[in-house]
Each structure stands twice: as C-alpha cells, then as structure tokens.
ZAVOLUM-446038 format. One record per residue (C-alpha): residue in three letters; x, y, z; chain; residue number from 1. Coordinates in steps of 0.1 Angstrom, whole numbers. Last residue first. Example, Ala and Ser with C-alpha at 12.3 -4.5 7.8 and 13.67 -1.06 7.14 Angstrom:
+------+-------+-------+-------+-------+-----+
| rest |  east | north |    up | kette |  nr |
+------+-------+-------+-------+-------+-----+
|  SER |   137 |   -11 |    71 |     A |   2 |
|  ALA |   123 |   -45 |    78 |     A |   1 |
+------+-------+-------+-------+-------+-----+
END
This chain:
+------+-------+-------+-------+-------+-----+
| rest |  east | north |    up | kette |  nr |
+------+-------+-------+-------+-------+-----+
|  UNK |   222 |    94 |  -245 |     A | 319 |
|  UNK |   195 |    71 |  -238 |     A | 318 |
|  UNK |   194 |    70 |  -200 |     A | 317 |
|  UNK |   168 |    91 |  -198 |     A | 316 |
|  UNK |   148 |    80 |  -226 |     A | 315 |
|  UNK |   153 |    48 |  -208 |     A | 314 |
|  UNK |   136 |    55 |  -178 |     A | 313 |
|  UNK |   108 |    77 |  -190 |     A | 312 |
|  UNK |    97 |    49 |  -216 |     A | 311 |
|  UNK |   103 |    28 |  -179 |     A | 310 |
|  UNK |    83 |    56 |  -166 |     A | 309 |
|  UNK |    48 |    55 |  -190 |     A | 308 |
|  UNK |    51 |    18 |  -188 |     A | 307 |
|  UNK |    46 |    22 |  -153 |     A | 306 |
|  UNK |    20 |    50 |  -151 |     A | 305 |
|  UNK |   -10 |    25 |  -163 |     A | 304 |
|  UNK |    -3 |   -10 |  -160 |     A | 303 |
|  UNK |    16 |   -30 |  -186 |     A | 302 |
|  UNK |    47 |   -37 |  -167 |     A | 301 |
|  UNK |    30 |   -57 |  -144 |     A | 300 |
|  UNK |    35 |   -65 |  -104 |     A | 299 |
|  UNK |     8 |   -42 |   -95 |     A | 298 |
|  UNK |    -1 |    -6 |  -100 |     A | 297 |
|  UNK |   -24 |    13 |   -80 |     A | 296 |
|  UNK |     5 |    45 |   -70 |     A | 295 |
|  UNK |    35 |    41 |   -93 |     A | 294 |
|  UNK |    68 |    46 |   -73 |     A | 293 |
|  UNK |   101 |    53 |   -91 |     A | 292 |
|  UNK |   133 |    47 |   -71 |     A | 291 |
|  UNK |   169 |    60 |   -84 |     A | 290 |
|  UNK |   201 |    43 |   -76 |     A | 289 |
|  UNK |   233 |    59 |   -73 |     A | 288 |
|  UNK |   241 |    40 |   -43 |     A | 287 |
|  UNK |   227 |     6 |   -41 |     A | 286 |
|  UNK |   222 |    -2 |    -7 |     A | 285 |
|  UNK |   190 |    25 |     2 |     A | 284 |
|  UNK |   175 |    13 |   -33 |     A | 283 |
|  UNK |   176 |   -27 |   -27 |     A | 282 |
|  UNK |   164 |   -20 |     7 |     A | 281 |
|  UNK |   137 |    -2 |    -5 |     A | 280 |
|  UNK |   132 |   -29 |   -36 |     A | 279 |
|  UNK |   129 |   -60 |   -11 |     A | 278 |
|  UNK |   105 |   -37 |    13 |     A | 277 |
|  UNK |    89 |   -78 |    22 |     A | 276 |
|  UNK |    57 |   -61 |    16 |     A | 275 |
|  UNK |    66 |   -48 |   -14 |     A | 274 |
|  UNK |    68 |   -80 |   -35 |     A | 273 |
|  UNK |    29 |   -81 |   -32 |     A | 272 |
|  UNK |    28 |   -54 |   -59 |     A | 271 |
|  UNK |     2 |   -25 |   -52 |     A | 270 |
|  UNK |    33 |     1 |   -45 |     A | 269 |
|  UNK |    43 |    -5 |   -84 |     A | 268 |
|  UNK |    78 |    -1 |   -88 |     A | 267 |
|  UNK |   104 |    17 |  -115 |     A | 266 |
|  UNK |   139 |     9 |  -101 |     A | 265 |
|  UNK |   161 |    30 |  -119 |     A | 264 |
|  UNK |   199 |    26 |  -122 |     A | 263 |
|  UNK |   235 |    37 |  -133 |     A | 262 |
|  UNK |   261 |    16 |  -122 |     A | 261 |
|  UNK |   291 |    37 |   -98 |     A | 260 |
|  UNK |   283 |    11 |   -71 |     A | 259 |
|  UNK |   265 |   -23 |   -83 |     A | 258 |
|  UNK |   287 |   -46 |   -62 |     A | 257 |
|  UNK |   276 |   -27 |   -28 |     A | 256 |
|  UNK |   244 |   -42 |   -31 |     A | 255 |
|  UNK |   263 |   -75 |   -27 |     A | 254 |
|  UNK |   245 |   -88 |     5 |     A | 253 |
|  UNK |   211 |   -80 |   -15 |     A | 252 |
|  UNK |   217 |   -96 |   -47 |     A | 251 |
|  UNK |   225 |  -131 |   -18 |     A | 250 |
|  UNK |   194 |  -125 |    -3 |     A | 249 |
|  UNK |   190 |  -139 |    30 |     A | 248 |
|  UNK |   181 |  -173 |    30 |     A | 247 |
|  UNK |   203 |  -168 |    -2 |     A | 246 |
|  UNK |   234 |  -170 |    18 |     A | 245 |
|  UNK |   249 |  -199 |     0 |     A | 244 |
|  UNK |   246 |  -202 |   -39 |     A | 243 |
|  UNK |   225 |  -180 |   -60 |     A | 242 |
|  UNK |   209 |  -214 |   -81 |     A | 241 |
|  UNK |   175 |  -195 |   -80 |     A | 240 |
|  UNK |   177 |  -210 |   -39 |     A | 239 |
|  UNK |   168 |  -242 |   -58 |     A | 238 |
|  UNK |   134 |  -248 |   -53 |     A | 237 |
|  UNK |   120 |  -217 |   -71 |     A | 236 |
|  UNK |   147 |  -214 |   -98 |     A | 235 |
|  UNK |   129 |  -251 |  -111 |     A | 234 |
|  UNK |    98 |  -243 |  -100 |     A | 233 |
|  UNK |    95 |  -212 |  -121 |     A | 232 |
|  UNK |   110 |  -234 |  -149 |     A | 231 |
|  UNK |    83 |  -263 |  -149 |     A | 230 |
|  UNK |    58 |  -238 |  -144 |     A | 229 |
|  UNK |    66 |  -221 |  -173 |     A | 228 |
|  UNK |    73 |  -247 |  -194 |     A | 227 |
|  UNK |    42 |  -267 |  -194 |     A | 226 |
|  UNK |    18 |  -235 |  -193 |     A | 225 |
|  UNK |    33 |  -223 |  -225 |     A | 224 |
|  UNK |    30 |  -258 |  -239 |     A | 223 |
|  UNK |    -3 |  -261 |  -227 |     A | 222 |
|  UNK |   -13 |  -230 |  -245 |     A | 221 |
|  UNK |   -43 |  -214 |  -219 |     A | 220 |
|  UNK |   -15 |  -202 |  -198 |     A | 219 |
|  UNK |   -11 |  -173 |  -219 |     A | 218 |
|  UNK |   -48 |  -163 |  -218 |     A | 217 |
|  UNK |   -36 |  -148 |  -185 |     A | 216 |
|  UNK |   -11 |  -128 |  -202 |     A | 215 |
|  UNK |   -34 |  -113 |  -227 |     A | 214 |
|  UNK |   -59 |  -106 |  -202 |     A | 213 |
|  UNK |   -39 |   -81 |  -188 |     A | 212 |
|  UNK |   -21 |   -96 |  -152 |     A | 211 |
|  UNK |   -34 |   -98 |  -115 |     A | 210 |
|  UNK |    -5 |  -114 |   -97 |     A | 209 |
|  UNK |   -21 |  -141 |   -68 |     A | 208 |
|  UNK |   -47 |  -153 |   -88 |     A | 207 |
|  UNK |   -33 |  -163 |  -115 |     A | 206 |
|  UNK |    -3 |  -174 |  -102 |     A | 205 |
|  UNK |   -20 |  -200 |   -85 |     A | 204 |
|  UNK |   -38 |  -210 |  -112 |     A | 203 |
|  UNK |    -4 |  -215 |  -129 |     A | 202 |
|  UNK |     7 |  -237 |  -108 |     A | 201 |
|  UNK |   -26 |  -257 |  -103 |     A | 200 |
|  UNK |   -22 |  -261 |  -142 |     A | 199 |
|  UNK |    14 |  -270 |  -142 |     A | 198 |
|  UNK |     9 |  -298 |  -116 |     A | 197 |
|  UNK |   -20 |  -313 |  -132 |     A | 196 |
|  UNK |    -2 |  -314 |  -162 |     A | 195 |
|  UNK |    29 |  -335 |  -149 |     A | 194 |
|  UNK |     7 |  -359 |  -130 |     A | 193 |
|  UNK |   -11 |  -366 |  -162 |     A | 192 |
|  UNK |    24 |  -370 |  -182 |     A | 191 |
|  UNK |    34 |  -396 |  -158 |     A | 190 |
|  UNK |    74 |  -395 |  -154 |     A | 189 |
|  UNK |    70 |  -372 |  -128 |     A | 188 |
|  UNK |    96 |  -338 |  -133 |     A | 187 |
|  UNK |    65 |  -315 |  -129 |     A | 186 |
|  UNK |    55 |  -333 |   -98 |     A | 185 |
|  UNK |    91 |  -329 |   -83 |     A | 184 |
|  UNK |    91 |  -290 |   -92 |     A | 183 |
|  UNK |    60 |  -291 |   -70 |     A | 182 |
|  UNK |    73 |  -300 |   -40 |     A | 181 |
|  UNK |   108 |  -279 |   -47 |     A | 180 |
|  UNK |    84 |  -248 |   -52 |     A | 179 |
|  UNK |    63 |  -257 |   -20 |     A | 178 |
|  UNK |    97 |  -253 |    -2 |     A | 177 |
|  UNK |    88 |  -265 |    34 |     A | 176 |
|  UNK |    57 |  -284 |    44 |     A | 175 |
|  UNK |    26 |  -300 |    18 |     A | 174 |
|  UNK |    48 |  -325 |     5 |     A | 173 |
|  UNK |    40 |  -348 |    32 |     A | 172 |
|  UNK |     3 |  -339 |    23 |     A | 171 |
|  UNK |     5 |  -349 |   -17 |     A | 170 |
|  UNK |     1 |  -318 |   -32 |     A | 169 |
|  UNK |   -27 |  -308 |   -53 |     A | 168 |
|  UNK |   -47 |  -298 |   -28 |     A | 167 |
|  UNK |   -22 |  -273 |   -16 |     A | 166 |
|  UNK |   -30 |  -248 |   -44 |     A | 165 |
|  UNK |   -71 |  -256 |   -42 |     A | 164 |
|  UNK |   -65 |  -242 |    -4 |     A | 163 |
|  UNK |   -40 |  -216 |   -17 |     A | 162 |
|  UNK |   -72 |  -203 |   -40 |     A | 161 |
|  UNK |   -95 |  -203 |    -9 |     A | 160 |
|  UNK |   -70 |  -188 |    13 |     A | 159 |
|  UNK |   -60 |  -156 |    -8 |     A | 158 |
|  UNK |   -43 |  -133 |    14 |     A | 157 |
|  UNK |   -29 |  -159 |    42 |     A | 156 |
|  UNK |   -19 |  -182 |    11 |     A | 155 |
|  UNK |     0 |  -153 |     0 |     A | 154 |
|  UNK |    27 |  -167 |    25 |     A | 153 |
|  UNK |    31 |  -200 |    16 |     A | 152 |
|  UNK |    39 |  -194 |   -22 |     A | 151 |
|  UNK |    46 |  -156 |   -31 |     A | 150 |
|  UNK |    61 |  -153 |     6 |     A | 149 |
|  UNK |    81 |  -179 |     6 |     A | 148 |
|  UNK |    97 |  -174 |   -28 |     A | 147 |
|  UNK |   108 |  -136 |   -16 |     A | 146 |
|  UNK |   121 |  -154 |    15 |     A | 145 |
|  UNK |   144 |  -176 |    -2 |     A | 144 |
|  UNK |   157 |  -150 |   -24 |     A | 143 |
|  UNK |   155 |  -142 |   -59 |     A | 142 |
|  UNK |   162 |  -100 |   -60 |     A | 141 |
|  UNK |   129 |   -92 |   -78 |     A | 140 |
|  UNK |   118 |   -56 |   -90 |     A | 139 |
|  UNK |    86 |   -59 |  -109 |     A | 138 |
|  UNK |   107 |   -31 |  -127 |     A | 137 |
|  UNK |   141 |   -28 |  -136 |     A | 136 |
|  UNK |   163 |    -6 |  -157 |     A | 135 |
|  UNK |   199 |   -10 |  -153 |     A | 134 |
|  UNK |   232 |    16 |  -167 |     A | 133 |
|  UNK |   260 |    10 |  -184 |     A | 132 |
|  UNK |   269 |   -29 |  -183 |     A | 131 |
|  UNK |   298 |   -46 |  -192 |     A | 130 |
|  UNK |   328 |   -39 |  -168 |     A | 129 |
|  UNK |   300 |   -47 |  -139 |     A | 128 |
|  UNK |   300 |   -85 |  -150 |     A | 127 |
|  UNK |   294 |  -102 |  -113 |     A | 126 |
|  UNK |   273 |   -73 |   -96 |     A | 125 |
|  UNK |   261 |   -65 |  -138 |     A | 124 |
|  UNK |   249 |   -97 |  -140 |     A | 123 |
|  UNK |   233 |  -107 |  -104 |     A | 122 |
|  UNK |   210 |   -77 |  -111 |     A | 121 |
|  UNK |   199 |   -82 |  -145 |     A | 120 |
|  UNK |   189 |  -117 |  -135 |     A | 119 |
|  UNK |   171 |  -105 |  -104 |     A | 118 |
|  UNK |   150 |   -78 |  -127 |     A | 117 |
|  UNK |   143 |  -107 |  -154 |     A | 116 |
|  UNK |   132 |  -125 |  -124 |     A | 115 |
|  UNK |   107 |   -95 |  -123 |     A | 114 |
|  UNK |   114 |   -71 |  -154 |     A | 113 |
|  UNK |   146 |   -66 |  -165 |     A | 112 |
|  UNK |   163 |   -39 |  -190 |     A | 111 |
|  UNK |   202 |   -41 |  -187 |     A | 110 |
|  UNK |   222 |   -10 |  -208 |     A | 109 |
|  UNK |   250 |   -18 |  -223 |     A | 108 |
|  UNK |   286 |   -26 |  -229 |     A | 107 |
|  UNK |   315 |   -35 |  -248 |     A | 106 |
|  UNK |   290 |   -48 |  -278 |     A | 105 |
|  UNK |   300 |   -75 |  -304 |     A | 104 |
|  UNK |   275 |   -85 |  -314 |     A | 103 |
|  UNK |   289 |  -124 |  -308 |     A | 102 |
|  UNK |   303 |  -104 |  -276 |     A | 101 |
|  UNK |   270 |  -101 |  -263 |     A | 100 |
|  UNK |   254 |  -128 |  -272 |     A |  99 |
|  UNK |   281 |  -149 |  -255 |     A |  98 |
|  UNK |   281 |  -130 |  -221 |     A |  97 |
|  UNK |   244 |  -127 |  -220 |     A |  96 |
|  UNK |   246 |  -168 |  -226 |     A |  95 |
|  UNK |   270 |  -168 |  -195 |     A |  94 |
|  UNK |   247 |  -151 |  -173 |     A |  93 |
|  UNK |   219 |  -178 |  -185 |     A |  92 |
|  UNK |   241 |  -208 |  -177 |     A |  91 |
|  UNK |   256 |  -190 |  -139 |     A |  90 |
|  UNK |   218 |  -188 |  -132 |     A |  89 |
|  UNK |   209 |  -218 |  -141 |     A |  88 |
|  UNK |   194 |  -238 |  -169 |     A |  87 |
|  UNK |   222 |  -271 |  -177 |     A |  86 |
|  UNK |   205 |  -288 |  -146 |     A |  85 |
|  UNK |   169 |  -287 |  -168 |     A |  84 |
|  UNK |   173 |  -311 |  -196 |     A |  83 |
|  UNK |   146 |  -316 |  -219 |     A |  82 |
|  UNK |   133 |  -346 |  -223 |     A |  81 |
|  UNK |    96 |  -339 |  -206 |     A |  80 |
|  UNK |    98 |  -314 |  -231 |     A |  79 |
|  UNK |    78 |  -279 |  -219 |     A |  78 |
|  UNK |   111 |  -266 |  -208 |     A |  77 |
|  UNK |   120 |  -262 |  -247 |     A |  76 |
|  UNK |   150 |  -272 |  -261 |     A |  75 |
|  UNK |   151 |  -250 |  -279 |     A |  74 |
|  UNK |   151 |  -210 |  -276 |     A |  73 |
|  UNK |   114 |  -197 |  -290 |     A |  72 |
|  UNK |    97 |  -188 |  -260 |     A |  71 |
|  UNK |   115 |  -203 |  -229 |     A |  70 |
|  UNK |   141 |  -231 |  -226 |     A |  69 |
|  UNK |   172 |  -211 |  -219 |     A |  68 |
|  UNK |   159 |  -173 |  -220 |     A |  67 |
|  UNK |   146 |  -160 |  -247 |     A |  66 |
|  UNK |   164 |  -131 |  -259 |     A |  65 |
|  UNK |   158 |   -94 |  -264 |     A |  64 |
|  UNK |   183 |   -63 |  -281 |     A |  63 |
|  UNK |   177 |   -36 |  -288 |     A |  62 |
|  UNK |   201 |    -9 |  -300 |     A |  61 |
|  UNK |   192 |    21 |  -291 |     A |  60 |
|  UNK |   185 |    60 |  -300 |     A |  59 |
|  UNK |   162 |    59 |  -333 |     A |  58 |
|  UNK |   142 |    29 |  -320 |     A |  57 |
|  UNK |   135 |    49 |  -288 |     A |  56 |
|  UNK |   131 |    23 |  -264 |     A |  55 |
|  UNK |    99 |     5 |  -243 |     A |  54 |
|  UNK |    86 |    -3 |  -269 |     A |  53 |
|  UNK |   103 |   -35 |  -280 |     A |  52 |
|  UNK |    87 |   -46 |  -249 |     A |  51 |
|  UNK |    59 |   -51 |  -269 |     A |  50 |
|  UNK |    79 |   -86 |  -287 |     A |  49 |
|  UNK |    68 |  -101 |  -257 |     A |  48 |
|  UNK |    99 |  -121 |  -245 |     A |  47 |
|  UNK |    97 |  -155 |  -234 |     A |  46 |
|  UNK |    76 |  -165 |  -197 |     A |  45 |
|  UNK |   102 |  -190 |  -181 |     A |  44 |
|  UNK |   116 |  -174 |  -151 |     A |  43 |
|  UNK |    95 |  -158 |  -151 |     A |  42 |
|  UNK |   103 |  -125 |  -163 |     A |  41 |
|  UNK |   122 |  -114 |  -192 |     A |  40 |
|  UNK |   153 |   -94 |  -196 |     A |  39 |
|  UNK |   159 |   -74 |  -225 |     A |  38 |
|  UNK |   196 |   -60 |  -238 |     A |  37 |
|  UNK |   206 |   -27 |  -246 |     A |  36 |
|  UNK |   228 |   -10 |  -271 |     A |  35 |
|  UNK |   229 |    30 |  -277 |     A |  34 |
|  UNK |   226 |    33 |  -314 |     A |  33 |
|  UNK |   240 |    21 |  -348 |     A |  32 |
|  UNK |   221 |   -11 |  -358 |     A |  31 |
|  UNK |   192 |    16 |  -347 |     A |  30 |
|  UNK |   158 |    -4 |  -335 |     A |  29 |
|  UNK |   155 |   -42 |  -335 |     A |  28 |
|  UNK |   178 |   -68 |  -331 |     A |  27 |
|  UNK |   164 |  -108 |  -321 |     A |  26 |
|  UNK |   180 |  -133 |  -295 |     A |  25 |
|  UNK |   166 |  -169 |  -297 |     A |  24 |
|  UNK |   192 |  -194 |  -277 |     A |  23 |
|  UNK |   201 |  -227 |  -290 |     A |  22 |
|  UNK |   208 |  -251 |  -260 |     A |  21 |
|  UNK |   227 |  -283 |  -267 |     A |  20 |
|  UNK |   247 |  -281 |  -241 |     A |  19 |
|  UNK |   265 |  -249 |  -252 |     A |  18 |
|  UNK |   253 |  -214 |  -266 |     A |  17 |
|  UNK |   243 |  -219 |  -298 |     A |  16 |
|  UNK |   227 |  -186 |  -308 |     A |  15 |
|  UNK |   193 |  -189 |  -325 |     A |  14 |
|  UNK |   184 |  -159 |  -353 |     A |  13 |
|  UNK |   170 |  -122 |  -357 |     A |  12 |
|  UNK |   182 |   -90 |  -369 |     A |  11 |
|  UNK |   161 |   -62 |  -389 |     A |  10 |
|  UNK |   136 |   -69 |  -359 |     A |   9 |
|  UNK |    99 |   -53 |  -365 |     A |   8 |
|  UNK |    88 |   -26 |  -347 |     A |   7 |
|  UNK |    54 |    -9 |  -326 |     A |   6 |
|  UNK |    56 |    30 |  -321 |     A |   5 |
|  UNK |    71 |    45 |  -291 |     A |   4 |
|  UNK |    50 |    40 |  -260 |     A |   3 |
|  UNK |    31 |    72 |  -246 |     A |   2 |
|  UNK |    45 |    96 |  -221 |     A |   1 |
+------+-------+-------+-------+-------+-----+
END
C-alpha cells in the first residue's frame, strides 16, 4: 500500500502556549474530516512534512506540531538562551491540550513515532476523554532502562563507536546517566564545549539507529544538531520528567490507563528497542491493542513494510 500523495497545509501558524514558547502547528488534509494529531520523535527532531502521508487527505484532519523548541517553534533548543525547565512532559501535554481546543476538536486520533510514541502514550493514559484511537511506531515508553540500554548498553554492540562516545566525557562523568553527563556539556557556557558535545551525540546516534540519508544529513545543520542533542539529553537525564517509578516504566505501570482506546503498534523486529520486549509488554497490558511486526526493519518509519502499515493503520482507523 503505497503513501498517499504529497500536500500542502491550507492552515498553518505559531500557537503561544505560555513561557514564552510559540508553538508551530500546521492543517493539512479535509478541514472536515476525522482529526488527528502528529507526534515527532526525538525528542527534538521537528516534523517532516512526509508524514503528512501517512493519512488519507480526503478522510482526516491533520494535524502536526513542533514540539517546544524543535523545528520551527521558538525558542529554539539550539539557543544557548533558551530555557529548557519550561520543556517537559507535563509542558508539551499541555500544548496538545491548547492546540487542540484552539481547533477546537473533542477528540482524535494520536500518531507517534519513537519519543513521539511515549508522548502519545502518556497523553491519552492522563487525557483518555480526548483521544480515539493511537498509532505508534518506533514504539518508546521513556523509561530508565530504555535510556540505558541505547546509551551504555549498545556500547556492547558497537564498541569502537561507544569508545569515541565516552571519549568525550570527562572520566568521572563517564558512570551512571551518560544522558545527564552529557546534558551538562551541552548546557557549558563555552560554545566549543557545547558543539563538541552535540557532535559526539549525534555520532552516536548515528551509528547506533541506521536512518535514510536524508536524516543523517540532518545532523549536518549545526543548528539542527544543537537542539537535538541538547533536547534528547535533556528527557534523557531526567527520567523524561515521568515522575517516580520510571526505573521501571511509569507508561508501563499504567497500561491499564489506555483500556477501551483504540491502538496499533506497528514495529520493526530489527530495532534495538526490542530487546528490552518494551512493545510486547506494552501490547500484552494494553487491552485492545493490536501489534504489527515488520521483518528487517529498524527503528524508522521510512523502511520498507512500515510505512506501507501505518498507511494500513490509519486507513483503518479512518472511519
């Protein structure tokens, strides 16, 4: 099933959403149909305006944001100026909240991919009242463990890149939350310090989550680079601001929350995620849940067989 056919938005602008944050949010698709909202990864990465075609333009609504600080919402991350303890969790759940009653839709459909996945998640288990169904992929839940394993534990799987990693950690720093340890470089004062850090960061990611060319050139824009790293670290070292119990999942522990809510988890079985089973437990918890596998896919929404099921996904749900 290919993708529908690319679109422009008929509706775009910047939300104010408190604390001096403006907030990108653009409409495409039917003014009149089935509304749902975007979710972007990173946190940090902005929305790609391909996710657009992921929907039938003549059934929804669509709806994608940049999250605080990302793509085209200002403050950016990227400014050393910018102030970060006003982008949490609770901040960016409350934005959905505000966009969603400034266009003034009761309810709809969640689309998330990685963090974007964990976002969605935590939304609709605190906001259920206002969401129909979810479609995730990249499925992330934001716990402890899952930023463990993508920073320490890869390191097993790709030594010589975790090696370069480390190096650019001072080697007190170089135990516990490598996130947090990072997070501190990317806050220094010294601009040099501050670049080095979000260039080994995204090196790392690099080579730990193959990605289209497309996104890898990405982290060529130093600006791009800037605030994505700074943001990642940022959720990273602070539990994704979930409150206690994230050690052990805190989107997990309320599973439960997400009874009688629609959802497909589309996933591919090459994605490091998976070997923590985050999205098997997420699936046996959640009941009415349905789990997509994609054989030789990774954590992208791009590869071949995933796109094809999210377009699958949300022609089902369409209606």
């Amino acid at each position: 099933m290919p993708l529908y056919p690319e679109i422009e938005p008929y509706e775009q602008g910047m939300l104010d959403v408190g604390d001096g944050n403006l907030v990108h949010g653009e409409t495409c698709g039917n003014p009149g149909g089935k509304p749902a909202v975007v979710l972007h990864g990173g946190p940090g990465s902005g929305c790609s305006p391909c996710l657009r075609r992921l929907f039938a333009p003549a059934a929804y609504r669509i709806v994608l944001l940049d999250q605080r600080g990302s793509g085209r919402s200002t403050p950016h991350a990227s400014r050393y100026g910018t102030d970060m303890s006003v982008n949490t969790t609770a901040h960016l759940m409350a934005d959905l909240e505000l966009l969603r009653e400034h266009l003034g839709i009761e309810r709809w459909l969640v689309w998330g991919v990685s963090w974007g996945s964990a976002l969605a998640l935590r939304y609709a288990q605190t906001h259920p009242g206002t969401v129909s169904e979810l479609v995730l992929t990249g499925v992330a839940t934001g716990s402890n463990p899952e930023v463990e394993l993508l920073t320490r534990g890869l390191g097993q799987i790709f030594p010589e890149a975790f090696g370069r990693f480390l190096a650019e950690l001072p080697p007190a720093e170089r135990v516990g939350n490598l996130a947090a340890a990072f997070n501190r470089l990317l806050e220094s004062p010294d601009p040099r310090v501050r670049e080095r850090a979000a260039r080994a960061w995204t090196d790392w990611e690099t080579a730990t989550i193959p990605a289209p060319p497309r996104s890898v050139a990405r982290f060529e824009d130093p600006v791009y680079r800037m605030g994505f790293a700074r943001t990642v670290t940022h959720y990273w070292g602070n539990d994704h601001f979930m409150g206690e119990g994230n050690d052990g999942g805190v989107v997990l522990r309320d599973a439960h929350l997400l009874t009688g809510i629609p959802g497909t988890l589309i996933q591919g079985t090459l994605d490091f995620g998976n070997l923590l089973g985050i999205v098997w437990r997420l699936h046996r918890a959640w009941p009415g849940s349905e789990l997509v596998t994609v054989d030789d896919a990774g954590h992208t929404t791009g590869a071949p067989g995933v796109a094809e099921a999210l377009v699958a996904a949300t022609d089902k749900y369409r209606k």
